[in-house]
N, C-alpha and C positions, 0 to 999 in steps of 0.2 A: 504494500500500500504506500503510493506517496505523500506527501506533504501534507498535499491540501488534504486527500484520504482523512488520514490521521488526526488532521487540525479542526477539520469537520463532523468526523464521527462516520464515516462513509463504512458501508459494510460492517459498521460495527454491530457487536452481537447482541439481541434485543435482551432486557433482562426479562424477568419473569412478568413483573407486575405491567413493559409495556408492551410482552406479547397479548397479555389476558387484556389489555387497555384493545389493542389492534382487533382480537376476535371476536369481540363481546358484540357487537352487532349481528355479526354471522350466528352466534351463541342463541342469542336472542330471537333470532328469524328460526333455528332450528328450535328453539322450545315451542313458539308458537305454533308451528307446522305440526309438531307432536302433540300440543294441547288440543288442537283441532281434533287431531284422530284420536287421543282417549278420549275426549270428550264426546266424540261420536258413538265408539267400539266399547266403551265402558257401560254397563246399563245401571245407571245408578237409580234411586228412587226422587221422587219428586223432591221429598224433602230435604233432601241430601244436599247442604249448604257448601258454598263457594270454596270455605275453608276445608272443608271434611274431601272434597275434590282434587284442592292444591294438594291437601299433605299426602293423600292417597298418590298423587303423579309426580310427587317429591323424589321417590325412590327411584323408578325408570327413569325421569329426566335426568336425574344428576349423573345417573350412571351413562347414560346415552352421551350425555355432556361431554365425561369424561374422555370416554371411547372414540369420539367423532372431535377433539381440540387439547392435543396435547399439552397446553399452556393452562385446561384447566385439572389435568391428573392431579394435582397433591393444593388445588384449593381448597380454602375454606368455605362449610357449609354454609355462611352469609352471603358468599358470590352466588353460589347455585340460587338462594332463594331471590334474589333481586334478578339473576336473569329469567326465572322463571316465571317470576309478576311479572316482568316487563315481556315476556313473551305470551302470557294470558291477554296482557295490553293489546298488545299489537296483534294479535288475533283476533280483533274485535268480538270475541263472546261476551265481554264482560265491560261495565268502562272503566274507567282510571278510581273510580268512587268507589265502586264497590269492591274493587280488587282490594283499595286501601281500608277502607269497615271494615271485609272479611276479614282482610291477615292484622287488622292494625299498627298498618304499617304507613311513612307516607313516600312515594316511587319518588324516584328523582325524574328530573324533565326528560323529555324523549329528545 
């Protein structure tokens, strides 16, 4: 690497926190793709609230996560659950309001 290379950061090697920073979009479009289809293939009952849904799809996303974004293998369980509100999000099943009542949480901006 020359000079400017060097002096720049060219080809340097991304660390952890700004791979997960680079794929977390990707992250996020793949949860919602998935929330889509449990949320079809799942036969839940009527009553069966927003929450009692996430944490049941907690287990398969995070691990799906893992499997399909190597930058998210050894995160922590707080990253999984923010990409996966924000892929509920963007899946439009649900909206920003109620994703944030159910889990008592509040999403950062899209």
């Amino acid at each position: 690497m020359g000079f400017f290379g060097k002096l720049f950061g060219v080809n340097k090697k991304r660390t952890q926190a700004e791979e997960t920073i680079r794929i977390m979009p990707d992250a996020i479009q793949f949860a919602a793709e998935n929330w889509v289809y449990f949320n079809e293939a799942v036969p839940f009952a009527e009553s069966t609230s927003l929450e009692e849904k996430y944490l049941a799809f907690m287990t398969p996303a995070s691990g799906g996560l893992k499997n399909n974004f190597s930058a998210l293998k050894d995160a922590p369980d707080e990253i999984f659950l923010v990409i996966v509100a924000k892929g509920i999000e963007l899946s439009n099943t649900h909206s920003k309001q109620e994703i944030e009542t159910a889990l008592g949480v509040t999403l950062p901006l899209s």
